[in-house]
C-alpha positions in Angstrom: 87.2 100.9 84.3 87.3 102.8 81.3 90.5 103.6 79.3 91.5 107.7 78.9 91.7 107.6 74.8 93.1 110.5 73.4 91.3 110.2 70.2 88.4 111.5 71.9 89.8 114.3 73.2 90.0 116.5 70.5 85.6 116.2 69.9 85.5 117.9 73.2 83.5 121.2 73.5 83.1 124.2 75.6 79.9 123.3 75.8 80.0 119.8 76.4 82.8 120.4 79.1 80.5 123.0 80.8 77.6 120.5 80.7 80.3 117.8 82.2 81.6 120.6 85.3 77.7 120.5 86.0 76.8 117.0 86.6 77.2 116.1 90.1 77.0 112.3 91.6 74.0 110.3 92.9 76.7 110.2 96.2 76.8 114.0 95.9 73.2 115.0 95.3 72.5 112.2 98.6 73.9 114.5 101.7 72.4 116.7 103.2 73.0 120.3 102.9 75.9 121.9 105.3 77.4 118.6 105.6 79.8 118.2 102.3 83.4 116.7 103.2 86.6 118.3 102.3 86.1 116.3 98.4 82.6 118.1 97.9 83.9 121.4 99.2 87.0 121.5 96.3 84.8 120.2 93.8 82.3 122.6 94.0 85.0 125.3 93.8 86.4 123.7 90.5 82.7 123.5 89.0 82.3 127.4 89.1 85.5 128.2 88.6 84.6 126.3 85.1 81.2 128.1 84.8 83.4 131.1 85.2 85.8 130.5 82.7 84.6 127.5 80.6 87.5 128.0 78.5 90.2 127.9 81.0 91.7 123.8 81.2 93.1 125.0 85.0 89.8 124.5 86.6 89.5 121.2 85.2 92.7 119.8 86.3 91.0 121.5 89.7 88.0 119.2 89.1 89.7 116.2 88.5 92.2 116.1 91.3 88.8 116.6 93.6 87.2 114.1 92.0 89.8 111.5 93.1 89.9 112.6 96.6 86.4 112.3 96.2 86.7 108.7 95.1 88.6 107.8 98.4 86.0 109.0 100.6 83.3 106.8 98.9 85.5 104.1 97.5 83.0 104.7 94.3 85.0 104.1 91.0 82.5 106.5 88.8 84.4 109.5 90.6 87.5 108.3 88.6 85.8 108.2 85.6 84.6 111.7 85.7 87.9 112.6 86.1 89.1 110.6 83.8 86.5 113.2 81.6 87.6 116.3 83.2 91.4 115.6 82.4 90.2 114.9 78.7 89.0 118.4 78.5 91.3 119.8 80.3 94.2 118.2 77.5 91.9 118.8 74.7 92.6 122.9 75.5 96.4 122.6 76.8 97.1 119.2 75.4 100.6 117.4 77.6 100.0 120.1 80.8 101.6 118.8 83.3 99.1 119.0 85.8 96.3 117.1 84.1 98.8 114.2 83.3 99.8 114.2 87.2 96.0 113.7 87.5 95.5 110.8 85.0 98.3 109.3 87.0 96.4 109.7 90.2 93.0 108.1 88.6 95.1 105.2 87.0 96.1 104.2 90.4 92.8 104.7 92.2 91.7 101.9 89.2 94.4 99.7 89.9 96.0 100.3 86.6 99.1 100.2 88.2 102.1 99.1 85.5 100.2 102.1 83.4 100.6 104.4 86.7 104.2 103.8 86.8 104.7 104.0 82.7 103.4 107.3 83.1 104.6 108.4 86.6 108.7 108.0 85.1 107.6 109.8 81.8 106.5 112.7 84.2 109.9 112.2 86.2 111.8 112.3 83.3 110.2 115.5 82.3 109.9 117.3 85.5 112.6 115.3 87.9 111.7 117.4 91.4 108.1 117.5 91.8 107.3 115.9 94.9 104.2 114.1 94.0 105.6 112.3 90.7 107.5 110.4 93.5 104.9 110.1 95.6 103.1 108.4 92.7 106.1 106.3 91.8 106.0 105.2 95.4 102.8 103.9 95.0 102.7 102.1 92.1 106.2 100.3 93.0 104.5 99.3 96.1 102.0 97.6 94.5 103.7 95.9 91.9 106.4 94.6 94.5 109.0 96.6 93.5 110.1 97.5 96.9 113.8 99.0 96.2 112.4 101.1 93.2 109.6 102.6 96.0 112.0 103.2 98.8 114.3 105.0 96.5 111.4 107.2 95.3 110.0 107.8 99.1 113.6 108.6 99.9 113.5 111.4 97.1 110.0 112.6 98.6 112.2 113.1 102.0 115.2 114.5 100.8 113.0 117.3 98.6 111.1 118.5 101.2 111.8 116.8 104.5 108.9 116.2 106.7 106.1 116.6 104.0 102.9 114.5 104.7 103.0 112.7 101.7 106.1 111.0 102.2 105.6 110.8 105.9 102.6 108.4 105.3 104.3 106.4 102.2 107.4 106.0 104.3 105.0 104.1 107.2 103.4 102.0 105.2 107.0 100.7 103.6 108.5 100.5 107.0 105.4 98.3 108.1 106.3 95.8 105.0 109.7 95.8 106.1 108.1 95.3 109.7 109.0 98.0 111.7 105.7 98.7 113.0 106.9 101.5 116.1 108.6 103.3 112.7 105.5 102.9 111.2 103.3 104.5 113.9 105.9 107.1 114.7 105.8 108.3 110.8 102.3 108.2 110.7 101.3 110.1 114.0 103.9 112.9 112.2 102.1 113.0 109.6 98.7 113.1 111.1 100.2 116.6 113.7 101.2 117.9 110.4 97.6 117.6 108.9 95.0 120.8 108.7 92.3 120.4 110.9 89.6 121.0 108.2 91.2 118.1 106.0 88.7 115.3 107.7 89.2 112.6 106.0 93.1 112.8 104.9 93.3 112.7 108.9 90.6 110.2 109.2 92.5 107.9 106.4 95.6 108.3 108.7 94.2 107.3 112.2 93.0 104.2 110.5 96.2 103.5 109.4 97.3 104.4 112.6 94.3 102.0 114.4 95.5 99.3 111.7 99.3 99.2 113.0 98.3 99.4 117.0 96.2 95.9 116.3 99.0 94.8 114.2 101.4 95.8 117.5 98.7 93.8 119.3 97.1 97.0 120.9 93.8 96.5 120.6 92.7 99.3 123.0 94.9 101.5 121.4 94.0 100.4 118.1 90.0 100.8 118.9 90.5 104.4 120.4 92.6 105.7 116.6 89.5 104.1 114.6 86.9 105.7 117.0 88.5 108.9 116.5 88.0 108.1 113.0 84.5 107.5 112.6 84.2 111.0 114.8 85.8 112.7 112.0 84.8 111.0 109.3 81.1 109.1 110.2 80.5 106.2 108.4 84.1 106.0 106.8 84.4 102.5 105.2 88.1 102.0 105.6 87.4 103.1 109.7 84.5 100.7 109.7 86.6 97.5 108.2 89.5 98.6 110.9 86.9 98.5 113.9 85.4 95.5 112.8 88.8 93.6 112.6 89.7 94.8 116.4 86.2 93.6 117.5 87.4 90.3 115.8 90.7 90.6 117.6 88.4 90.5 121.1 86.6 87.7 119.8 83.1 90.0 120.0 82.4 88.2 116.7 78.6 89.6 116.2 79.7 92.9 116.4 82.1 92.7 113.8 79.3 91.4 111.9 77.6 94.4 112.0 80.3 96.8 111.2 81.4 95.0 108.0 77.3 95.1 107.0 77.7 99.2 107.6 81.3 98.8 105.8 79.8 96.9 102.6 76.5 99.2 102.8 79.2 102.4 103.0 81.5 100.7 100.2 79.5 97.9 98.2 82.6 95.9 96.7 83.0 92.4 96.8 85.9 92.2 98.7 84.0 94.0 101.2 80.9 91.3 101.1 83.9 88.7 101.3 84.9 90.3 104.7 80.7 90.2 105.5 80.9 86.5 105.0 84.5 85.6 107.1 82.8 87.9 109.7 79.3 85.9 109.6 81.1 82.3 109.3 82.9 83.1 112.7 80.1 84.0 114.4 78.5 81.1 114.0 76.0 82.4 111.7 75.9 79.4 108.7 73.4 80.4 106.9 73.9 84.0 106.4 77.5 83.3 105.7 76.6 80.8 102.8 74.0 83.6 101.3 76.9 86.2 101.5 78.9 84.0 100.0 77.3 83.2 97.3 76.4 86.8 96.8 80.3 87.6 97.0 81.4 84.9 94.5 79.0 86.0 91.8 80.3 89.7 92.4 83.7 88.7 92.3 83.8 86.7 89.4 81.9 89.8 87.5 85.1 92.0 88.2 87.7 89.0 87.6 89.2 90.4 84.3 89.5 93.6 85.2 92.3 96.0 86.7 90.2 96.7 90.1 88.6 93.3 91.6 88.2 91.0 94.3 91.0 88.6 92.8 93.2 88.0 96.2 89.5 87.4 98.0 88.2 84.9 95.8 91.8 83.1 95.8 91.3 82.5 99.6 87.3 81.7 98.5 88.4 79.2 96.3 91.0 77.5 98.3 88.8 77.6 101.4 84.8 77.7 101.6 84.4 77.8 98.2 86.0 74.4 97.9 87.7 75.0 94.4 91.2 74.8 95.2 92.2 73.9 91.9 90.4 77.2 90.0 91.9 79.3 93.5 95.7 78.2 92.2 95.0 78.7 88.5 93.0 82.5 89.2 96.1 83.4 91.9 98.7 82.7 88.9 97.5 84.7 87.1 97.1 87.7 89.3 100.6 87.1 90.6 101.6 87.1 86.6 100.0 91.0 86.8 101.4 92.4 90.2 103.8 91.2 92.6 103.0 92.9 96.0 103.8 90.8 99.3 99.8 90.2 99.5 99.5 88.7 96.1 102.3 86.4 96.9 100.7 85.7 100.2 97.5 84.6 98.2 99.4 82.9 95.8 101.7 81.0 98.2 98.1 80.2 100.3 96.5 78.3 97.1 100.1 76.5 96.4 99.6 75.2 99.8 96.3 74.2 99.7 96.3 72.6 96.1 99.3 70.1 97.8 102.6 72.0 95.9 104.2 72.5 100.0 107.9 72.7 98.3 106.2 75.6 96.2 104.2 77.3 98.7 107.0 77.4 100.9 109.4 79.1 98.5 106.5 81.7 98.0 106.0 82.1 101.4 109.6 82.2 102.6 110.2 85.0 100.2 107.2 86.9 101.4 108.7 86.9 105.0 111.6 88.2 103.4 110.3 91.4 102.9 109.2 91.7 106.8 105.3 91.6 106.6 104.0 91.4 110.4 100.4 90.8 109.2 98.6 88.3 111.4 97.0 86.5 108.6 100.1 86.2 106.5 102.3 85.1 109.1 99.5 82.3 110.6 99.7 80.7 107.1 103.1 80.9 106.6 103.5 78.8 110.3 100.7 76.1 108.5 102.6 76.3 105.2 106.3 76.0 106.9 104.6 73.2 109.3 104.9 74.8 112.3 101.2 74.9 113.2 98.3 73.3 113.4 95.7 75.1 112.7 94.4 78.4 112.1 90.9 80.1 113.0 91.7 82.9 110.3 93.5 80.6 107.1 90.3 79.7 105.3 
């Protein structure tokens, strides 16, 4: 992903800025007429509220904020890159507004550039200390670098400025989940979801696949299917929905059609990590071949993306330690992603290729302060059994 550089800012035009406000997506320009999602719908407002005013930097902040949401609903990374553009413009007319930096913030995430996220995120605390989504923001990027006490404190402030709000509704869940309360969890997140506006599709989409993903995890798989059905009626074809489904199907051990629904997920969302999930799907089905094909086709994708902020790092661990049958490249690629973010699912990874590259007394320290936090996850708690010795084997820890 590219870096916002300020030294470019300033050789921004009107023009050039109009021309940019114009330019939709190959994933735009592909559906059909009378059919846009919420995303499509704001960011066609932005762009003539810009052909409007060109010289006005508030439609661009516009732009750029849809542009993210946008991102989400494709999982496409070139939507944070135009708004990476759009907030250039937008600080090359009102350079430091407030709203365009809350924006960057946003995309820095969405690319994974999470320590810069957070750098950022206090800077805007500092300088506006009650704006809800600053928090929200700070929430997330904790979260993903492990810093759990640092993102409870900030979810806590989301609550305590406006209690109820969705956003810290939904961050709250997924905390309460890592700290394993999974009825908190599904309470917060059906709040959120009655709080939602019907014509927001996929922000209530998003949520009943969270909501689908913490019913499996309860070991609801009925209850978990019907919230991810409900999803895909909202939202067709939404890859996060499709990845939820296709884990419940694997749940009920209908192994071919989770096959399928991870082929719709990857063609939806063509990621690596997604193939990965092709291939675990394919291997359990009893389909060799295809598995070894995808694969391959997953490891050469993955190690494309290796050295960058957004990859396929935590995937290929498990590749390497498992099929791939590179345990000791697995260890050496999870240190270094546990070295650049310290979430309980890096750890997890990391713990996995300790274990598998013989260092037990290691991987169980890793492992035993992963439980610590509460994770409930299936897959993390059947390796930590196989790394603490109390099982066998497991049909999942490849």
């Amino acid at each position: 992903m590219s870096i916002c550089r300020l030294v470019f800012v300033a050789a921004v035009t009107a023009a050039s800025a109009t021309a940019l406000s114009a330019q939709p997506s190959p994933t735009e320009i592909a559906r059909p007429a009378g059919s846009e999602t919420p995303a499509q719908r704001k960011i066609a407002i932005a762009r003539k509220k810009i052909a409007r005013d060109p010289k006005q930097y508030h439609g661009y902040n516009e732009l750029a904020l849809a542009l993210t949401q946008r991102a989400r609903e494709t999982a496409d990374p070139v939507f944070y890159q135009q708004a990476d553009e759009a907030v250039r413009t937008s600080l090359a007319m009102a350079p430091d507004n407030f709203e365009a930096l809350k924006v960057r913030a946003w995309a820095l995430l969405g690319q994974h550039r999470f320590a810069e996220a957070l750098a950022l995120a206090t800077a805007l605390n500092t300088k506006v200390p009650d704006d809800l989504m600053i928090y929200g923001m700070l929430t997330d990027a904790n979260i993903e670098l492990g810093k759990y006490d640092d993102a409870e404190r900030a979810a806590q402030w989301m609550l305590d400025l406006r209690p109820g709000n969705i956003p810290a509704l939904t961050r709250t869940a997924y905390l309460r989940e890592l700290f394993g309360d999974i009825d908190g969890a599904l309470e917060l997140m059906r709040a959120a979801l009655g709080r939602m506006p019907y014509q927001e599709t996929e922000d209530r989409a998003w949520v009943l696949t969270h909501v689908g993903h913490l019913e499996l995890i309860g070991q609801r798989p009925i209850e978990a299917e019907r919230a991810l059905e409900q999803a895909l009626d909202l939202f067709p074809n939404y890859h996060y929905a499709l990845g939820g489904l296709a884990e419940v199907r694997t749940a009920q051990k209908r192994y071919r059609e989770a096959v399928d629904l991870q082929q719709q997920r990857y063609t939806a969302a063509p990621h690596p990590e997604n193939l990965f999930e092709l291939a675990e799907a394919q291997a359990r089905a009893g389909m060799t071949a295809a598995a070894a094909k995808t694969y391959a086709a997953f490891e050469a994708g993955a190690r494309a993306e290796m050295n960058g902020e957004d990859n396929a790092n935590r995937e290929l661990v498990s590749y390497f330690v498992g099929a791939g049958s590179k345990p000791v490249e697995g260890l050496a690629l999870a240190q270094r992603e546990i070295a650049r973010r310290g979430d309980v699912y890096t750890r997890e990874a990391y713990a996995w290729a300790l274990f598998k590259n013989g260092q037990r007394a290691e991987a169980r320290k890793e492992i035993a302060a992963v439980l610590a936090v509460g994770v409930q996850h299936p897959r993390v708690l059947e390796r930590a059994a196989l790394i603490q010795g109390k099982a066998r084997a497991a049909s999942t820890s490849r």
